[in-house]
C-alpha positions in Angstrom: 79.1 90.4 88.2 77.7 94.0 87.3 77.8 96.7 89.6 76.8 100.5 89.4 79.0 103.1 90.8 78.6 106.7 91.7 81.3 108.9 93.4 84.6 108.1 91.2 87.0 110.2 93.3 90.6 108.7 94.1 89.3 105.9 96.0 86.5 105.3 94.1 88.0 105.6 91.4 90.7 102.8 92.4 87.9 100.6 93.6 86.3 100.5 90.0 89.3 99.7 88.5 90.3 97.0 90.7 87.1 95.6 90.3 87.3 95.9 86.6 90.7 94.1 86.8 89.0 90.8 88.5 86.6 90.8 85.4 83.3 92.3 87.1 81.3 94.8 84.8 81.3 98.5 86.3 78.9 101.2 85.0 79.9 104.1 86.4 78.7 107.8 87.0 80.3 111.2 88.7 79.4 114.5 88.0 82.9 115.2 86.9 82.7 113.5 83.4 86.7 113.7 83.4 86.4 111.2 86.5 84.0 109.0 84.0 86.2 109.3 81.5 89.0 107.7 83.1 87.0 105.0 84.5 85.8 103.6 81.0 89.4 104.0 79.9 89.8 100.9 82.2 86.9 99.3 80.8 83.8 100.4 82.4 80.9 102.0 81.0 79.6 105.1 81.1 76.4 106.8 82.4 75.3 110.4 81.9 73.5 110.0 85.3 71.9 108.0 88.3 69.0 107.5 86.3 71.3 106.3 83.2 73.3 104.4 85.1 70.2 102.1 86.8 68.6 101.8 83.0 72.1 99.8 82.5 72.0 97.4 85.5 70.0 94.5 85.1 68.3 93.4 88.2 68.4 92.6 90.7 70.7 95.6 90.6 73.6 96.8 93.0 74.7 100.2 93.2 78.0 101.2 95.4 78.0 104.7 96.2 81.5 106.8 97.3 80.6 109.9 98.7 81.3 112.4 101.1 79.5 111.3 104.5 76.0 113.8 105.4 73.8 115.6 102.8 75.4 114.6 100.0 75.1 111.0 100.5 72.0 111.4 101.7 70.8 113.2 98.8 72.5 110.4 96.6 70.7 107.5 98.4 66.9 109.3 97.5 67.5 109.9 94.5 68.4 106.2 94.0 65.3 105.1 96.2 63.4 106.6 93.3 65.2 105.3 90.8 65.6 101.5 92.1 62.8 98.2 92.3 62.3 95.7 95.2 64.7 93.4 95.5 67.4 96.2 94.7 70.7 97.1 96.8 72.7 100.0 97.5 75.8 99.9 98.7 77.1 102.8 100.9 81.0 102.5 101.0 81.2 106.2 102.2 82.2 107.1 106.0 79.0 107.6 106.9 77.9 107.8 110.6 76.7 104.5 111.3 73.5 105.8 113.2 72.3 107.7 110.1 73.2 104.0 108.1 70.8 102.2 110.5 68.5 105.2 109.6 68.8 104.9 105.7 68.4 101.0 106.4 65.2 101.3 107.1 64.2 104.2 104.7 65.7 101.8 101.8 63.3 99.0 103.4 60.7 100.7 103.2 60.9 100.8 99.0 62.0 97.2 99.1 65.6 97.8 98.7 68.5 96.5 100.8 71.4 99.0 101.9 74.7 97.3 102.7 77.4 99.9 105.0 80.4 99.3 103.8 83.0 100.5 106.4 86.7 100.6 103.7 90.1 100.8 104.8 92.9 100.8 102.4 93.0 104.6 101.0 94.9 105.3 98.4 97.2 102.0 98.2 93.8 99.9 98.0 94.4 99.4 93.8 97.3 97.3 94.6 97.0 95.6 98.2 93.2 95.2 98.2 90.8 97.2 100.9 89.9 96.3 104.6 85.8 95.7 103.8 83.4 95.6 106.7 80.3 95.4 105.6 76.7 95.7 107.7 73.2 94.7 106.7 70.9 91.9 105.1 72.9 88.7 105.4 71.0 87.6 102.1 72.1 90.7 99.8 75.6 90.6 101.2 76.1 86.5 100.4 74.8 87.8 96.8 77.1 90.4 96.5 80.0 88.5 98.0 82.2 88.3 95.2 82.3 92.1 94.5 83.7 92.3 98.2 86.3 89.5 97.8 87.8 91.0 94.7 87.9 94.4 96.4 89.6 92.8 99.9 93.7 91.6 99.9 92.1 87.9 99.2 88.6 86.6 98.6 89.0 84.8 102.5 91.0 87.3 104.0 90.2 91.1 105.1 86.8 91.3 104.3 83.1 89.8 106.3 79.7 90.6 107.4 80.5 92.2 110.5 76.9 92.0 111.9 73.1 94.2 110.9 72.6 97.6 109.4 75.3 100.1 110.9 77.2 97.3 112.2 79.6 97.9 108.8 80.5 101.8 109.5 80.4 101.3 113.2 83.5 98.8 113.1 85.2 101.3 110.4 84.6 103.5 113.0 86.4 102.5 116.0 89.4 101.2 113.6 89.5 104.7 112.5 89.6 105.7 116.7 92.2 103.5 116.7 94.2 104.6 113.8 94.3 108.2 115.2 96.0 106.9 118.8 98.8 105.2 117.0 99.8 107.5 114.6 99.6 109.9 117.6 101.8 107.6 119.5 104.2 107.3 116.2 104.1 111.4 115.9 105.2 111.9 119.7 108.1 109.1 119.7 109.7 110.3 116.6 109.5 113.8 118.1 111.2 112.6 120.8 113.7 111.2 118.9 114.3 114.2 116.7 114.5 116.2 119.9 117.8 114.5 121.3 119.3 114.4 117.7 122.7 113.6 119.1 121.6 110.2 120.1 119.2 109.8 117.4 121.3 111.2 114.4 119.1 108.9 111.4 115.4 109.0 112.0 115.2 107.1 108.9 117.8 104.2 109.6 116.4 104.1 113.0 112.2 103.9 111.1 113.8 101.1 109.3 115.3 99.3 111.9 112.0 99.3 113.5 110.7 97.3 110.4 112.1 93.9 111.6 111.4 91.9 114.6 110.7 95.2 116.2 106.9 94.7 118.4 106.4 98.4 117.4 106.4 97.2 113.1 103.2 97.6 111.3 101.8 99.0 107.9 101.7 102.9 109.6 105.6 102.1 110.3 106.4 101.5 106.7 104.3 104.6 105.3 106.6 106.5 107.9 109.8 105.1 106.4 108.4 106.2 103.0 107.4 109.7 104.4 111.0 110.0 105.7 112.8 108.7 103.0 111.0 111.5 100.7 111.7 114.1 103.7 114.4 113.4 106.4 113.3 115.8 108.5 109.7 116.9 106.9 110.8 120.4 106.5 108.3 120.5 103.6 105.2 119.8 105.8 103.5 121.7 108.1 101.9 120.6 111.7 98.2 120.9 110.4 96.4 117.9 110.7 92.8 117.6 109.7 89.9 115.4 110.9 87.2 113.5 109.1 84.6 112.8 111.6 85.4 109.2 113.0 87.7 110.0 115.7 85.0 112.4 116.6 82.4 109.8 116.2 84.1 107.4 118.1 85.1 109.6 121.2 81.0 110.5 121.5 80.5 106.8 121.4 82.5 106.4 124.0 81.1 109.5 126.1 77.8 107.8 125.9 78.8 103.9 126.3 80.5 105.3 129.4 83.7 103.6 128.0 86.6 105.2 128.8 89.2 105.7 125.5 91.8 108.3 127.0 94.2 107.8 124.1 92.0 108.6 121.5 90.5 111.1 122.9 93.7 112.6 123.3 94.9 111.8 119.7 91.5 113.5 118.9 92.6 116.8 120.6 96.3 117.0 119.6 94.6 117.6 115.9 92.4 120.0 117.3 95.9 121.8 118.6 97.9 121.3 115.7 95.2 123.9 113.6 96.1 126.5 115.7 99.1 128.8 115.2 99.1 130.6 118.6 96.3 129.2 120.8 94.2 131.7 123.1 94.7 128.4 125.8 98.4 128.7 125.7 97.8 132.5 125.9 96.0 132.3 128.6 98.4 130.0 130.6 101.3 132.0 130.2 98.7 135.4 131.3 98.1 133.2 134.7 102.0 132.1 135.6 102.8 135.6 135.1 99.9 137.1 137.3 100.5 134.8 140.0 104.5 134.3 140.3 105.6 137.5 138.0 106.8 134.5 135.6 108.8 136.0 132.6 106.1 136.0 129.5 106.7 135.9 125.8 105.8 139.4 124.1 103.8 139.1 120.6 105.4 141.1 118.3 
């Protein structure tokens, strides 16, 4: 099957090779050429831009786009609209919001073409165990495009469906992405524990191990935390900063206006907030209001 694809970053990039590998034709297009470049080196072929690219595909033609969520994706779906017939489909496999998917949706409708939201899990690893693919929209353009999705998922009848209409795809990527933040949160807070009484817990990394086996607590986070400690015992070499896409975000609004209570994410959600800042005007403050109140001792900044 032939597919277009613009946005060959590191997961894109991954995606067009693993599609290449299961035999599908990829014509591919970024606006780094180097990125290009090291697509076709894996067999796909080249396009000098969106417009080149769609002169390639024969139709009914499918375009799967990778980019970052917002203008630029929006930007990158017009331009298609103008470029693409009736009949046509876009693919957005981007972390989009999923209200601005539904939105698109029906712009794309409007010019006959489908869009398909494409929520994808796998990150980086995706080239060799296959990505998480759920996938909103037409139930007619997704059944026609079916095989691209089964050679991207772990196994053509495993990790990968139509999850429901237009925004239904990033919406579920959503909440799993809600739901990834509380457990690596819960992961970050029990290892600190345990690196916190060090003379019960002298091996965090025999102990991450231990957890890999029978253990309720085992999963596929787990393991990437065995790796992480097996580079770095202790993580010396990292700092606390942790950044934030947008779906834990996302997903905590969503639950503000559902009226559905999700304490742990939200939490999760904060804690990353924290971590960005070296000496919060919050902590300041408490310390200010112990010591105003009880003449509690208070840390002088130097």
């Amino acid at each position: 099957m032939q597919l277009g694809m613009i946005g060959l970053g590191r997961m894109g990039g991954n995606m067009a090779q693993r599609l290449l590998q299961s035999g599908h034709q990829v014509v591919a297009y970024d606006r780094d050429d180097g990125a290009v470049q090291a697509t076709v080196g894996h067999g796909a072929t080249p396009a000098a831009s969106p417009a080149d690219l769609v002169s390639q595909l024969d139709a009914p033609r499918a375009v799967w786009i990778m980019l970052p969520s917002g203008d630029v994706t929006e930007g990158g779906i017009d331009e298609l609209l103008g470029l693409l017939s009736p009949g046509d489909t876009i693919i957005d496999g981007g972390n989009s919001n999923y209200k601005d998917s539904i939105r698109r949706s029906e712009k794309a409708a409007g010019h006959g073409v489908d869009m398909l939201d494409a929520g994808t899990s796998g990150g980086i690893w995706g080239l060799q165990e296959g990505y998480a693919l759920m996938v909103g929209g037409n139930k007619a353009a997704y059944e026609r495009l079916e095989p691209i999705f089964q050679s991207l998922a772990p196994a053509a009848d495993r990790g990968v469906g139509r999850v429901g209409p237009s925004g239904a795809g990033h919406f579920t990527k959503m909440i799993h992405n809600g739901i990834e933040y509380g457990m690596m949160q819960a992961y970050a807070e029990g290892f600190e524990i345990l690196a916190a009484k060090s003379e019960l817990a002298e091996d965090l990394e025999q102990i991450s191990k231990i957890w890999q086996h029978g253990s309720v607590v085992r999963s596929w986070l787990l393991d990437l935390a065995v790796a992480a400690l097996e580079e770095d015992g202790d993580l010396s070499s990292l700092t606390s900063h942790v950044d934030d896409s947008g779906e834990g975000r996302w997903t905590v609004q969503e639950s503000v206006d559902l009226g559905v209570p999700a304490p742990v994410i939200t939490a999760s959600l904060q804690a990353r907030f924290r971590s960005r800042q070296a000496n919060p005007f919050g902590g300041r403050m408490l310390a200010a209001l112990r010591n105003q109140f009880g003449g509690h001792a208070v840390h002088k900044s130097e």
